[in-house]
DOMAR-855025 format. One line per 3 residues: number of its first residue (from 0); their letters; for each residue x, y, z of C-alpha. Coordinates in nm, 2 decimals. Example, Ala and Ser with C-alpha at 12.3 -4.5 7.8 and 13.67 -1.06 7.14 Angstrom:
// DOMAR-855025
0) as) 1.23,-0.45,0.78  1.37,-0.11,0.71
// end
This chain:
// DOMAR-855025
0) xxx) 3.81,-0.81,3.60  3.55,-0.62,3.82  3.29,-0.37,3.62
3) xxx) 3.10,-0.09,3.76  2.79,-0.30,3.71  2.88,-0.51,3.97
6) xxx) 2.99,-0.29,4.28  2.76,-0.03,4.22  2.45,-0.01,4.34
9) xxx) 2.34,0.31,4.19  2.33,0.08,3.85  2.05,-0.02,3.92
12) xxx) 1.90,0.35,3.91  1.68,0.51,3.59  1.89,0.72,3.36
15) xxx) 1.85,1.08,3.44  1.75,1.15,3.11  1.43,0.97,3.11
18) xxx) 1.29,1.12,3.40  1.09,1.40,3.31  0.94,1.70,3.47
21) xxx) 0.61,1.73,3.67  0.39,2.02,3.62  0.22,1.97,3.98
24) xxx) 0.31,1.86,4.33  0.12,1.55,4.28  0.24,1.42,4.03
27) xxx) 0.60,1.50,4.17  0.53,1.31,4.47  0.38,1.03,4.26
30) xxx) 0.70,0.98,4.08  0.92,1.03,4.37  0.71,0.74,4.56
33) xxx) 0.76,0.50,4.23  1.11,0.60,4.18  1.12,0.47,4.55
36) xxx) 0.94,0.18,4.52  1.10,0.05,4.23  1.48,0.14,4.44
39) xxx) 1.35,-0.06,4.74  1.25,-0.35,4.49  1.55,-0.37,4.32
42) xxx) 1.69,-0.44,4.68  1.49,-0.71,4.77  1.55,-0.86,4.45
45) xxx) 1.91,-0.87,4.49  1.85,-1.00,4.85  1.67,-1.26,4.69
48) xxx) 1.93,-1.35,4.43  2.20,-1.37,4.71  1.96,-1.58,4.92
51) xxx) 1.95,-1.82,4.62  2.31,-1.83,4.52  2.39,-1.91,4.91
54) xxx) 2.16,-2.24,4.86  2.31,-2.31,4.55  2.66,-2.24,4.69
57) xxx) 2.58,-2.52,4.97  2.46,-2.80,4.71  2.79,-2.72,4.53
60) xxx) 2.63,-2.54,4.17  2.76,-2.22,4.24  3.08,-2.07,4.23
63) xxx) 3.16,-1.96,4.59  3.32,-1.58,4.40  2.98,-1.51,4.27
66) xxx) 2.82,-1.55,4.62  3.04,-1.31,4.77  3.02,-1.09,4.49
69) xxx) 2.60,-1.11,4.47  2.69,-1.03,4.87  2.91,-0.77,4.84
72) xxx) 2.65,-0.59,4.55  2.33,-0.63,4.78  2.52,-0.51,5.12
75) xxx) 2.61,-0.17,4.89  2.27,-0.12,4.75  2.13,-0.20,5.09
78) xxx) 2.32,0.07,5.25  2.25,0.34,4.95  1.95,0.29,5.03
81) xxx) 1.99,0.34,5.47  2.14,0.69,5.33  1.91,0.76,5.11
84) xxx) 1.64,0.73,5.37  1.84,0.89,5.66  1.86,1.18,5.44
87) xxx) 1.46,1.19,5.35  1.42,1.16,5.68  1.64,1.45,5.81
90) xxx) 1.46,1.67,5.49  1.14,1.61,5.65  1.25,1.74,6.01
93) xxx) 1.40,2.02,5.86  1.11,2.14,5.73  0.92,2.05,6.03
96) xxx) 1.11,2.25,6.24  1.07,2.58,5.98  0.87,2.87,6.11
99) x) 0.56,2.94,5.92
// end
């Protein structure tokens, strides 16, 4: 049995409802930047996990379905995250190229 926790990498996102409302630009781009940081960490965690459940895998403690799994998990959130920043980036030369 396979649960959404698992194969979605968007799990490991903040509810919606708890984010709350900036009154200026700063503090916007302040929470944008942690809401970022914290995404990015939760990748290099899972990296990290899958790195140690390969180790474990060769040594024979692991059960070789939760490696691919713990793979399969961190190759999704890896790649939400490559659109994520594809799209950033193609914000910002959008407005770049606006006329002032």
């Amino acid at each position: 049995m396979i649960t959404n926790s698992i194969i979605s990498p968007v799990g490991i996102l903040p509810n919606i409802n708890t984010i709350q409302t900036k009154a200026t630009p700063a503090e916007a781009t302040e929470s944008f930047a942690t809401f970022l940081k914290s995404a990015i960490d939760g990748v290099a965690a899972q990296e990290k996990n899958v790195h140690k459940l390969n180790d474990q895998f060769l040594i024979g403690e692991v059960d070789e379905n939760k490696v691919i799994m713990a793979s399969i998990q961190a190759e999704l959130s890896l790649s939400l995250t490559s659109q994520v920043r594809n799209k950033v980036v193609e914000a910002y030369q959008e407005i770049m190229r606006m006329q002032m």
